[in-house]
C-alpha positions in Angstrom: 87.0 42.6 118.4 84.1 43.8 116.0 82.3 47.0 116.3 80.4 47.0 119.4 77.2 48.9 118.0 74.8 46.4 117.0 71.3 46.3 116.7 69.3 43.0 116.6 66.2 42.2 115.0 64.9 39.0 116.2 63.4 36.0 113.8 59.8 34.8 114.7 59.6 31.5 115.6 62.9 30.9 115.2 65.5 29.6 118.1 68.6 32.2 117.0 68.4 35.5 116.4 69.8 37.4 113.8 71.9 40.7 115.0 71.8 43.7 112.6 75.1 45.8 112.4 73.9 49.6 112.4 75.0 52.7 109.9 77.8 53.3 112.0 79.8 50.7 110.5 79.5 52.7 107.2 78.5 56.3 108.1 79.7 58.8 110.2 78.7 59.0 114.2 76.9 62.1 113.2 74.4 60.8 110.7 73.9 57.1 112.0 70.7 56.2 112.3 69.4 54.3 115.7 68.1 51.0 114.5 66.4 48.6 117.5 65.7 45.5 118.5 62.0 46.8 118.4 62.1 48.3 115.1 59.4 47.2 112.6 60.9 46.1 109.3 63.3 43.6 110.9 62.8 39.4 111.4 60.1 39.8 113.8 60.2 41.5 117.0 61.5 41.5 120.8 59.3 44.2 122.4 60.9 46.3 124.9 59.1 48.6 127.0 60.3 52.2 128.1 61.1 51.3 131.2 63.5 48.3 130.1 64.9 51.2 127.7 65.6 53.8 130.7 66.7 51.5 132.8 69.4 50.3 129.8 70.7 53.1 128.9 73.8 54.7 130.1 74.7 58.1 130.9 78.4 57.5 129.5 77.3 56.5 126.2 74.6 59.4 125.8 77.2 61.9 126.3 79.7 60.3 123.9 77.4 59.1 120.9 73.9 61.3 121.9 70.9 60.0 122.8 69.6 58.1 119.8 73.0 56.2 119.3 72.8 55.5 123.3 69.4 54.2 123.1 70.2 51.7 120.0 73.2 50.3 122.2 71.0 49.6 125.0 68.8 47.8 122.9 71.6 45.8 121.6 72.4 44.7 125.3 69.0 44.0 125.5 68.9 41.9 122.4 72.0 40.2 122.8 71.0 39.0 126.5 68.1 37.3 124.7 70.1 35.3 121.8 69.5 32.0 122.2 71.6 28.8 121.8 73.7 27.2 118.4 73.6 23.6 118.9 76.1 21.5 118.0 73.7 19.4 115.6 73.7 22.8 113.1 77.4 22.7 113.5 77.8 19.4 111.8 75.2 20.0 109.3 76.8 22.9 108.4 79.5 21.7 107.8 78.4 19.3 105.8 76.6 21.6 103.6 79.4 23.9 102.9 81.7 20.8 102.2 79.0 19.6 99.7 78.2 23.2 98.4 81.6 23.4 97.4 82.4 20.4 95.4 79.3 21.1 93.3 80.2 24.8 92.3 84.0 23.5 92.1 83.0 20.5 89.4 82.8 23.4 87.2 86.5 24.8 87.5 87.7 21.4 87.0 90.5 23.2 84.6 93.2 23.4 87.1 95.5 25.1 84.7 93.3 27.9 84.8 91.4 28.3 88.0 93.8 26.5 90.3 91.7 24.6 93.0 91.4 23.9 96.8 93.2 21.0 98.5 93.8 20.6 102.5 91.0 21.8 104.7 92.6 21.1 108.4 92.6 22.1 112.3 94.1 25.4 113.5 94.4 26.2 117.5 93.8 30.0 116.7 91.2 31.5 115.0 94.1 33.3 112.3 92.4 37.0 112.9 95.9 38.6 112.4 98.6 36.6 110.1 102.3 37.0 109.6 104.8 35.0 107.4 108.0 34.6 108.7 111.2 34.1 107.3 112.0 31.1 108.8 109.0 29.6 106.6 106.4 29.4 109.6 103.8 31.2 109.9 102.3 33.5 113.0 98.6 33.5 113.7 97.2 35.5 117.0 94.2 36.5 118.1 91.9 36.2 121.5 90.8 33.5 123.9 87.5 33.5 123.3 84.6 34.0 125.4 81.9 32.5 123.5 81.1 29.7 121.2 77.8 30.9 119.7 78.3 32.4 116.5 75.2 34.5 117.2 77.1 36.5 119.7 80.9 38.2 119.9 83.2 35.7 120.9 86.2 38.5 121.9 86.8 39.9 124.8 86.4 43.2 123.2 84.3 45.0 126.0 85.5 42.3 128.9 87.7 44.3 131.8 90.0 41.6 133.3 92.4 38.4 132.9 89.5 37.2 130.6 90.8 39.9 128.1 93.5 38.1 126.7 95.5 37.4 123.9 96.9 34.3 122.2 99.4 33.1 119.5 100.9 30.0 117.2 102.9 29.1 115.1 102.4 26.6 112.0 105.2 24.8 110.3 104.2 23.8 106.9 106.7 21.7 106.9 104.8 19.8 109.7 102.0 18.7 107.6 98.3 20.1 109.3 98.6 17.8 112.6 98.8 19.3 116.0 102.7 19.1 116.0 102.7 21.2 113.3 101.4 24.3 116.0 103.4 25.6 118.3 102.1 27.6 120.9 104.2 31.0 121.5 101.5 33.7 123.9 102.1 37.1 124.0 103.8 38.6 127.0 101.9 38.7 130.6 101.2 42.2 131.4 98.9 43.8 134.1 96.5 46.3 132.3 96.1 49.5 134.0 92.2 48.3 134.2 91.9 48.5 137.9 91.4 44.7 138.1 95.1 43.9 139.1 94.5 40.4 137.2 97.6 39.5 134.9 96.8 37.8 131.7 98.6 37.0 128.1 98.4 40.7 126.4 95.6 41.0 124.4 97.3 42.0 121.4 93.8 41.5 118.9 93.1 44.6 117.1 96.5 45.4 116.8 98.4 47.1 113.6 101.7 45.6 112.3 104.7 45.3 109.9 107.9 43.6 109.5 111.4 45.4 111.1 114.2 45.1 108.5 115.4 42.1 110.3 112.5 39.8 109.5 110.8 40.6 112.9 107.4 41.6 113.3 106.4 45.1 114.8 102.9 44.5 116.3 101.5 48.0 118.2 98.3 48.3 120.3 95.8 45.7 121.3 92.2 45.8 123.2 92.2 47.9 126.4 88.8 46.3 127.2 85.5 48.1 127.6 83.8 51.4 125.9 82.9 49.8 122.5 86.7 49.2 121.1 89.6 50.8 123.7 92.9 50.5 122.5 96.5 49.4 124.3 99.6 50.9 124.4 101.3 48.0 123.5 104.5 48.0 122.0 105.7 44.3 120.6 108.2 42.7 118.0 108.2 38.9 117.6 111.1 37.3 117.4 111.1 34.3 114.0 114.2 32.8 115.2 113.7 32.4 119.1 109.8 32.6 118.8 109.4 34.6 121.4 107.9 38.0 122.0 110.0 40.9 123.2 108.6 43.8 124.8 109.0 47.4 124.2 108.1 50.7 125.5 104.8 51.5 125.4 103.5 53.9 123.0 102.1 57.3 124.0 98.5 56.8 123.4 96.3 53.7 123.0 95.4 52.5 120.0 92.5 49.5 118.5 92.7 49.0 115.5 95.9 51.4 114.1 97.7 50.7 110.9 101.4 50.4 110.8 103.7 50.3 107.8 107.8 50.5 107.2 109.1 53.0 105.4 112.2 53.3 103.5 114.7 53.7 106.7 113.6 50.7 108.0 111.7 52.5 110.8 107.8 51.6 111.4 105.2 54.3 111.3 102.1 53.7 113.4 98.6 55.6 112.7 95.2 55.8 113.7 92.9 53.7 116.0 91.0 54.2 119.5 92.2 55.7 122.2 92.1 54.0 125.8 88.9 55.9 126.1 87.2 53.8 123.2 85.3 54.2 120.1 84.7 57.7 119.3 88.3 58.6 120.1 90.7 58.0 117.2 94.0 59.4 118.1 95.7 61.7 115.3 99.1 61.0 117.1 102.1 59.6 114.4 104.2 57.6 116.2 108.0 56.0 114.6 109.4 52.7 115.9 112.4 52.5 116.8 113.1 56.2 118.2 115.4 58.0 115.5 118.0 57.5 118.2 118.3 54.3 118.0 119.5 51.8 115.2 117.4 49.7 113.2 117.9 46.3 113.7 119.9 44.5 110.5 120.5 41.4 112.5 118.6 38.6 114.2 119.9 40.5 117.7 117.6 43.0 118.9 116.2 43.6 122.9 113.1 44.9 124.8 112.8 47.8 126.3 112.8 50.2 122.9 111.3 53.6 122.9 108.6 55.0 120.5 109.0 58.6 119.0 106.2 60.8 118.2 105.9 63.2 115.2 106.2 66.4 116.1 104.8 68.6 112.9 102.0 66.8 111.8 99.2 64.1 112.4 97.1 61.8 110.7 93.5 63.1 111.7 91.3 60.2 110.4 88.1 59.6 111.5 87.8 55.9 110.8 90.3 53.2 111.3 92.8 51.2 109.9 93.5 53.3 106.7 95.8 51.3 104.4 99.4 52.8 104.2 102.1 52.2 101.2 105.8 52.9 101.2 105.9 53.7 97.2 108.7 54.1 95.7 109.0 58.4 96.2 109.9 57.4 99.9 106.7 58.7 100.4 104.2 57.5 102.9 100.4 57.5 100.9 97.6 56.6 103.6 94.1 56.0 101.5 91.8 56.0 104.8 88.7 54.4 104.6 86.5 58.3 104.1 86.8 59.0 100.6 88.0 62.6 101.6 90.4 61.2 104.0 93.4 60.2 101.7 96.8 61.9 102.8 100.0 62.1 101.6 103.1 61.3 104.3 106.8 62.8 103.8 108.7 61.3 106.8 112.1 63.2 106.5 110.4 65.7 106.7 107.7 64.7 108.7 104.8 66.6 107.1 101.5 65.6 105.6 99.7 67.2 102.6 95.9 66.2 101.4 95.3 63.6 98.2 92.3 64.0 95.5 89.1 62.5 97.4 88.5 58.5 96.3 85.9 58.8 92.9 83.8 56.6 94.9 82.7 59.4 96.9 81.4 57.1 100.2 82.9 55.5 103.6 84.3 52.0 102.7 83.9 48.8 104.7 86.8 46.9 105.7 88.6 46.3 101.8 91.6 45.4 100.4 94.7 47.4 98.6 97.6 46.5 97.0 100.7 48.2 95.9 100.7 47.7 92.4 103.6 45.7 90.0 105.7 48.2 88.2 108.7 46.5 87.5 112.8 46.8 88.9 111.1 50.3 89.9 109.5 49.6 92.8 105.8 50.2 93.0 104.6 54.2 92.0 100.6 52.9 92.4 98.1 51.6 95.1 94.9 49.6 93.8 92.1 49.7 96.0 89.2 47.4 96.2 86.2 46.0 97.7 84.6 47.7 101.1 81.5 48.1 99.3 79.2 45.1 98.0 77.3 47.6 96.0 80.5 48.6 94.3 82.3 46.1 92.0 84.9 48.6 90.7 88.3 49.0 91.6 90.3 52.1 92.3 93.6 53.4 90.7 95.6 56.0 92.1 98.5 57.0 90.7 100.3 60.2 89.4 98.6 62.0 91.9 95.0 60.7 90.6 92.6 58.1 91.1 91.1 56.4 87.9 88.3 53.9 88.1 89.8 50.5 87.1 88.5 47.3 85.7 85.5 45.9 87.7 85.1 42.8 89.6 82.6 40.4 89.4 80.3 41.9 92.1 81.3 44.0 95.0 82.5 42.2 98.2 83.5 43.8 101.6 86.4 42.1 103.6 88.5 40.7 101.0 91.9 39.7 101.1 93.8 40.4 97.8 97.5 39.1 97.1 100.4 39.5 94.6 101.2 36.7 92.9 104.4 35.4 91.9 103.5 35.6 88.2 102.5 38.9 89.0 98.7 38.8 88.7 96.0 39.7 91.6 94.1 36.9 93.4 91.0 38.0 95.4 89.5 35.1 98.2 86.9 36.1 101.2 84.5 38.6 101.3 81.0 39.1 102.7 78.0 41.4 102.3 79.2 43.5 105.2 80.9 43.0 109.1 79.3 40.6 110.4 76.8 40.2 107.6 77.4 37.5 104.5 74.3 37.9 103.0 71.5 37.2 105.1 71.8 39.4 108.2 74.2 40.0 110.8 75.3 37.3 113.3 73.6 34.9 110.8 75.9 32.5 109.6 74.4 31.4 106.2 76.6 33.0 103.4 76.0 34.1 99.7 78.2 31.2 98.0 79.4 34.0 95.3 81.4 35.4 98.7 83.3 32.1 98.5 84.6 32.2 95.2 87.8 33.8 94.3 88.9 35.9 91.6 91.9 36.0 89.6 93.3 39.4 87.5 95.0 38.8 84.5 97.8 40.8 83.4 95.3 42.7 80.8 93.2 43.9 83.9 90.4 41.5 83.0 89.0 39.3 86.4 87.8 35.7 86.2 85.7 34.2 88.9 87.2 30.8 90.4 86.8 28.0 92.3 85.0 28.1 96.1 86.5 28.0 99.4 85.2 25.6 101.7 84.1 28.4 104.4 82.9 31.6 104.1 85.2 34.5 105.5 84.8 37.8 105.8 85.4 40.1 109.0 89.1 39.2 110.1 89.4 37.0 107.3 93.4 36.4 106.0 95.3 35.3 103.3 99.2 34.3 103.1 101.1 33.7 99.9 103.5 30.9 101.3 107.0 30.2 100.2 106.1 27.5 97.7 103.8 29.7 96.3 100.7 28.0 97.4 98.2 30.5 99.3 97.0 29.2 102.8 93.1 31.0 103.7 92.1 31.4 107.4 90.2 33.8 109.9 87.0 34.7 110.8 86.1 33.4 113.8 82.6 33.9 113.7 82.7 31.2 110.6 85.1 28.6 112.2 82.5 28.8 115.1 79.5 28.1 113.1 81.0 25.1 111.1 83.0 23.4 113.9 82.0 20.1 114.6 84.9 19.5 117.1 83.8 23.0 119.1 85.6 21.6 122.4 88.3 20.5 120.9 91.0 23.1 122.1 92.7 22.1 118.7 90.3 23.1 116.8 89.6 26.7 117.6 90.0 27.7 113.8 90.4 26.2 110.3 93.4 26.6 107.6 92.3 25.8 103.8 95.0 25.6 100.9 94.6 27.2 97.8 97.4 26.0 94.8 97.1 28.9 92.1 97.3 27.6 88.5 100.8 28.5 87.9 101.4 25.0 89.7 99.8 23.3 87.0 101.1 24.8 84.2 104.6 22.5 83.6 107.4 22.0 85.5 108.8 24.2 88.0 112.2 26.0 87.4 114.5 25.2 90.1 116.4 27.5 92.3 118.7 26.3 94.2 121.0 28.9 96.3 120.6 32.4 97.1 123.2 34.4 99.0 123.5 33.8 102.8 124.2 37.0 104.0 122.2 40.1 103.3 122.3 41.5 99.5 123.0 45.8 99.4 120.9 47.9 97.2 121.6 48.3 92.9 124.3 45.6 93.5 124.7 42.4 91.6 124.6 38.9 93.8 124.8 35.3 92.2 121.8 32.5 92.5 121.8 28.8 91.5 120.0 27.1 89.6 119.6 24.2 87.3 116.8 25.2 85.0 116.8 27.2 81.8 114.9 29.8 80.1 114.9 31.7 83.1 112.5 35.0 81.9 112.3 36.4 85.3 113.4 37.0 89.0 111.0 38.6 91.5 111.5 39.8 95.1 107.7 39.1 96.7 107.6 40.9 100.7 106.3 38.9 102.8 102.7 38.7 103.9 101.3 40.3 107.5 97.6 41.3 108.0 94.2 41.9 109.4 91.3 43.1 108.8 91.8 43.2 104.8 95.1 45.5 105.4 98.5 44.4 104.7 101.2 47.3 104.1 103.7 45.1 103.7 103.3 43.5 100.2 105.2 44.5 97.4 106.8 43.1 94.2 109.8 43.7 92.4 111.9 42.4 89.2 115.1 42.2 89.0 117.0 42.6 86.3 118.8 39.3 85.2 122.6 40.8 84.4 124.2 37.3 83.3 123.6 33.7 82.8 126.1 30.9 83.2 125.9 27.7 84.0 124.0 26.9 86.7 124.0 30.5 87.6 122.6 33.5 87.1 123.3 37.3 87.8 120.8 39.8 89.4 120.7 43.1 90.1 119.4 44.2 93.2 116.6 47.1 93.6 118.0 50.3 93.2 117.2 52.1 96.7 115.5 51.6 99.7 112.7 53.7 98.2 112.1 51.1 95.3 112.1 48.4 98.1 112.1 49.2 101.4 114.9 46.9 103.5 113.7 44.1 104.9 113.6 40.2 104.2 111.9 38.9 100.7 110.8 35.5 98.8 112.8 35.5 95.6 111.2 33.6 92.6 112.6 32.1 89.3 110.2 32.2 86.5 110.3 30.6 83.3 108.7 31.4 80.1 105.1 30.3 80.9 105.1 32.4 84.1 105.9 29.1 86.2 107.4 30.4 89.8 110.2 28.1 91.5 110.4 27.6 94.9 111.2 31.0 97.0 114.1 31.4 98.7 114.5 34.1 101.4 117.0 37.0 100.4 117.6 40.4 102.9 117.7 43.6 101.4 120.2 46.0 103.9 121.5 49.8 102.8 124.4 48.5 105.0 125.5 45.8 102.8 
């Protein structure tokens, strides 16, 4: 599922080996260096002769990537054949360590009030590489069945041709508790990949893209073809919340590992970017719209298989790197910020054209980072924050009026952070890591910077606070999920759950879920609300909710959380205007147009005066309404 160009350098004396990501991951194919297993400057050295190099290298490659590039790939395979064992033994003490690590640094944030803290720590049966909140309250984690336990090596399937490339996915009912019966297992749909193997399997649906239909369901396109460094799937897949089950669609045109999907203000899905079928090198500049304009978009919890995708016919999306972040704001307009700071486009689907943005200040290729569609009242959001995707760079970027402004800094720079909305309106950073595979010392090395661990909270002044730790460090496919009752469950990053896991055979305890409760939960009592309307709501109309509390100051709409690799599209926040108060009642005002919030299903919160968030209830936004 990661980027298959590595390059190892190999520790003296030492058991494991520690596997060094090249420039690749952060520069253009044109100018990344070759480094090698046999390079001097690394951990040691594992010496490999011409003749080992020759006989490694493959024709394929040279003529995609050149010679150099070609030659550093062979002596990844060359490396990675010679990576030796993680025993269990390091499991358990590590483990231990991060357990302990993490109730020293979090005796200092003892404040709850103010830094919130960290609470269950339990089992997961899936590694939680790509998240989706549903509006039933569960939650949908997917990923791969693995092929490896050793953290020093890839555990997906990513270059594996055959049944063993294949997908998997759960549910978790919070209302369950963390046991085993509170997973459900729900796998994707068994297809027969056109990968001359004829071996049926659960589709591998990792290194997807996805968003939420209007409906509540979840639009999930692509997946891994298998083979050539990262070849995408034509996939085409909406989950269903209320039957649990997957329903496929047509496929799309072209393949695509790792695209970026996002709904727009008809209630349609737009799907860009990622690797062709004939892998990494390939990114297709094909826009494709789900569900064809022919067809409806689905209001109701009815909707079938067999739906076709359309494709754009008067522009593309020509970006070089993948899974560029994509925002819905509140122009109807589609802005993609890709990860080249010259790559950042502008997206008018009515008229489906594209037009070129100001270059990101930062002036390199980022990492895998977050973005967030900023707060901007009953308006609907007009700005996008980016952040992180650099660990040199602590500052954040603000684009908005058709500029990008440098914004208040971080603590330090981080690369595969997740970064959320809360209720109360502030930002709340968690994960991160030095680089993709890297958290601090080296790639494929385990052993993590504790600063990646610690959160971050953003004030409503633009000033950010460092908080408490998580228990594990995550970083590549790392996820975060506001939940319902506005605590924030953490999960992902396989590599991590791996290297910690005691229990490694336990088919339970594939991956790890950590709680986070955000201070607003200990800041007084909670208002209470108690109905919402139980049909859908229309748009700039007024609808009733109950509750029993007073000094209401606030009602927010909250999308929905569903992501991967540090990209979510979906998340947005809106105010509502509160029209009336009565007793045990209160009027809002619905968002003005589709374009302020797209349609869809959202967590509505209560707040009082101190910024305390009730419960959320789900309301559905429909034009048709």
């Amino acid at each position: 599922m990661s980027r298959r160009r590595l390059s190892a350098a190999f520790a003296a004396g030492a058991a494991a080996l520690a596997l060094t990501t090249t420039a690749v991951l952060t520069t253009p194919l044109s100018e990344a260096p070759a480094f090698a297993a046999d390079q001097p400057g690394g951990f040691g050295a594992l010496r490999i002769t011409p003749e080992q190099l020759r006989g490694e290298v493959r024709s394929d490659e040279v003529a995609v990537f050149g010679q150099s590039t070609a030659e550093s790939m062979a002596r990844d395979r060359i490396g990675l054949r010679a990576v030796g064992e993680y025993p269990d033994p390091i499991r358990t003490m590590r483990f231990k360590s991060l357990t302990d690590s993490q109730a020293a640094l979090n005796a200092k944030f003892t404040d709850t009030a103010k830094f919130g803290r960290f609470t269950d720590y339990f089992k997961s049966p899936d590694f939680g590489d790509h998240v989706a909140l549903l509006p039933t309250g569960k939650v949908l984690l997917f990923s791969f069945e693995r092929i490896e336990t050793n953290p020093q090596k890839e555990p997906a399937p990513t270059q594996t041709i055959g049944k063993e490339n294949a997908g998997r996915a759960y549910l978790w009912d919070p209302s369950k508790g963390t046991g085993p019966d509170a997973f459900k297992a729900v796998p994707p749909p068994t297809v027969n990949l056109d990968d001359g193997k004829n071996e049926p399997r659960p589709a591998p649906l990792f290194c997807a893209g996805h968003s939420y239909l209007p409906n509540g369901m979840v639009g999930v396109f692509g997946g891994n073809f298998g083979g050539n460094n990262g070849a995408g799937a034509r996939f085409s897949m909406v989950f269903d919340p209320w039957k649990e089950t997957w329903l496929q669609q047509q496929d799309m045109a072209v393949g695509r590992w790792y695209p970026s999907v996002v709904t727009t203000s008809d209630g349609r899905q737009l799907i860009m970017s990622g690797q062709t079928e004939l892998g990494w090198g390939t990114p297709t500049p094909l826009i494709e719209r789900f569900p064809v304009n022919t067809s409806d978009v689905p209001y109701g919890e009815n909707f079938t298989a067999n739906n076709p995708v359309y494709q754009w016919k008067n522009a593309d999306a020509p970006y070089r790197m993948d899974y560029p972040h994509l925002f819905a704001l509140n122009d109807g307009k589609v802005y993609g910020f890709g990860r080249d700071a010259d790559q950042q486009f502008l997206f008018d689907p009515a008229k489906e054209t594209r037009s070129q943005l100001p270059n990101r200040p930062d002036g390199g290729l980022r990492m895998y980072g977050s973005a967030v569609a900023l707060p901007n009242g009953t308006a609907g959001p007009n700005s996008v924050m980016v952040l992180g995707g650099n660990h040199d760079d602590k500052n954040t970027y603000r684009f908005a009026g058709g500029r990008w402004t440098t914004d208040t800094p971080r603590a330090f720079g981080r690369a595969q952070d997740d970064t959320l909305i809360l209720p109360n309106g502030q930002l709340f950073t968690v994960n991160g890591s030095y680089g993709i595979r890297d958290y601090g010392f080296g790639d494929y090395n385990p052993n993590a910077d504790l600063k990646y661990r610690q959160t971050e909270l953003r004030a409503a002044n633009g000033t950010w606070t460092l908080g408490p730790a998580e228990r594990l460090p995550r970083g590549y496919h790392s996820n975060a999920v506001l939940l319902p009752d506005g605590r924030i469950m953490v999960t992902g990053d396989e590599l991590q759950q791996l290297a910690s896991n005691p229990d490694i055979k336990d088919p339970n305890a594939n991956g790890t879920i950590e709680i986070y409760e955000p201070p607003y939960l200990f800041q007084g009592p909670r208002p209470e609300l108690t109905s919402v309307p139980n049909t859908p709501v229309g748009y700039n109309h007024y609808f009733p909710v109950g509750t029993t509390s007073t000094g209401i100051s606030k009602a927010v709409l909250v999308a929905p959380i569903t992501s991967t690799h540090s990209v979510d599209t979906s998340q947005r926040y809106i105010e509502l205007p509160i029209a009336n108060t009565g007793r045990n009642q209160l009027l809002l005002k619905s968002p003005t147009s589709a374009e302020a919030a797209t349609p869809g299903v959202y967590m509505l919160f209560l707040l009082n005066d101190k910024g305390v968030p009730s419960m959320a209830k789900w309301v559905q936004l429909d034009p048709n309404a």
